[in-house]
C-alpha positions in Angstrom: 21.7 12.6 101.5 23.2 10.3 99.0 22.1 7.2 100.8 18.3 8.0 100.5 18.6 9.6 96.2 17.9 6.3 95.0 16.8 8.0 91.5 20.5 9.1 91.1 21.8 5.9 92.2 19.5 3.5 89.8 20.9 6.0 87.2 24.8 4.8 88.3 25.5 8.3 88.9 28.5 8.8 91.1 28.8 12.2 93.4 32.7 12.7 93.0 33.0 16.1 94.8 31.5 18.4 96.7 32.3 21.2 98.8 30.5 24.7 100.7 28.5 25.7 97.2 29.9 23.3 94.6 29.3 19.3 93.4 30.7 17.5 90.8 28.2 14.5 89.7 29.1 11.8 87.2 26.9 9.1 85.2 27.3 7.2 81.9 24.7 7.6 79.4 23.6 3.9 79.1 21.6 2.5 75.7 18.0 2.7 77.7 18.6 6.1 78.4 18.8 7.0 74.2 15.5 8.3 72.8 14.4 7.7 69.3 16.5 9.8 67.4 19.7 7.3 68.8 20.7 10.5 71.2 20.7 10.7 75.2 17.6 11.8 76.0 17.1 15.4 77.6 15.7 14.1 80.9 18.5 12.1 81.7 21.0 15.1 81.2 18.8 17.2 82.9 18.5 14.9 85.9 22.5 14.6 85.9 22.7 18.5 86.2 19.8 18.9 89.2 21.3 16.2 91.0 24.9 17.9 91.0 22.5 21.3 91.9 20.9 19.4 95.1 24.5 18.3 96.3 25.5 21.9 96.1 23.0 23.6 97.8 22.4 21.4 100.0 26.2 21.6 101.3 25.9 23.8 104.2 23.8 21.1 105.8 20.4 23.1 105.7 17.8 21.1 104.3 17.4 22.7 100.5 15.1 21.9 97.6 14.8 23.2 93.9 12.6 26.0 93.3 13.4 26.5 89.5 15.5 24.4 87.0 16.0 25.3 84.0 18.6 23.5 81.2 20.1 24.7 77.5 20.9 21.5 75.4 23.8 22.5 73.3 25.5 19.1 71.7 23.8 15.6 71.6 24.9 12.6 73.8 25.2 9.1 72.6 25.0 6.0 74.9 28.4 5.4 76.2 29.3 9.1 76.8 30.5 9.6 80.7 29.1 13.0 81.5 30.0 15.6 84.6 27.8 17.8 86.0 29.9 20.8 87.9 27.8 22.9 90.2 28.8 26.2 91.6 27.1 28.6 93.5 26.6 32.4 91.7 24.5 33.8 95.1 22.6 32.8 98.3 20.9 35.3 100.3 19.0 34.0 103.0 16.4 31.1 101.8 17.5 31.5 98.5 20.8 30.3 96.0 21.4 30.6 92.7 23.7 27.6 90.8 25.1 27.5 87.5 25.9 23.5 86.9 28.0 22.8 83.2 27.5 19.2 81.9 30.5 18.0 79.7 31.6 15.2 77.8 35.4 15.3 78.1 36.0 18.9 76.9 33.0 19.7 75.7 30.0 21.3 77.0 26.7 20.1 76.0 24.4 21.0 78.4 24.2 24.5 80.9 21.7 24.3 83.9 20.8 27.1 86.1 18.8 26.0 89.4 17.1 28.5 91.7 17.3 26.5 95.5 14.7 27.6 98.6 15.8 26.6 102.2 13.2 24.8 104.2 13.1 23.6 107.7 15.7 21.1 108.9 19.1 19.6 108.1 20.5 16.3 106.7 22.9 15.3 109.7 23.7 15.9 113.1 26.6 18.4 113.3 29.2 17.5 116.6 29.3 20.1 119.0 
């Protein structure tokens, strides 16, 4: 899966764990990625924390997409911030999972994500017999 998110990987995010329900995602927020108000922009963050959601739900190799994201913003970034987005699953029943992902700089958290996840048809590798 990795090999094909070239979105995540133009953003230098790194995928540093990831286990049955859980990712950890990292990226550094980079000066094109600051808004007007000198500040990460939200999108960025927002795309950190749905890319650590995808690697989570999608670790039970069944092919998995987002069916709601939502994010609360609670602290600013600033370009040169590293950032980690920590995915763990809350629930999945059948098609459907529910993720809570924290984003943190350091010790702090400045961003909580929640992402609803539908199965589809398929899976992302060949599993030996």
């Amino acid at each position: 899966m990795w090999a094909g998110d070239r979105a995540s990987r133009s953003l230098g995010m790194t995928v540093t764990d990831v286990g049955p329900g859980r990712a950890m995602v990292a990226m550094t927020v980079r000066p094109d990625m600051v808004n007007g108000h000198d500040i990460g922009h939200g999108g960025f963050t927002f795309t950190l924390a749905d890319t650590a959601f995808a690697f989570a739900c999608n670790s039970y190799n069944r092919s998995t997409v987002a069916a709601i994201g939502r994010i609360r913003f609670l602290q600013p970034t600033r370009a040169g911030d590293v950032l980690v987005a920590e995915a763990v699953e809350r629930t999945r029943s059948g098609r459907d999972g529910t993720y809570d992902v924290t984003v943190r700089r350091g010790n702090d958290v400045v961003a909580e994500f929640e992402g609803h996840s539908k199965e589809i048809d398929g899976t992302l590798f060949e599993e030996a017999p």
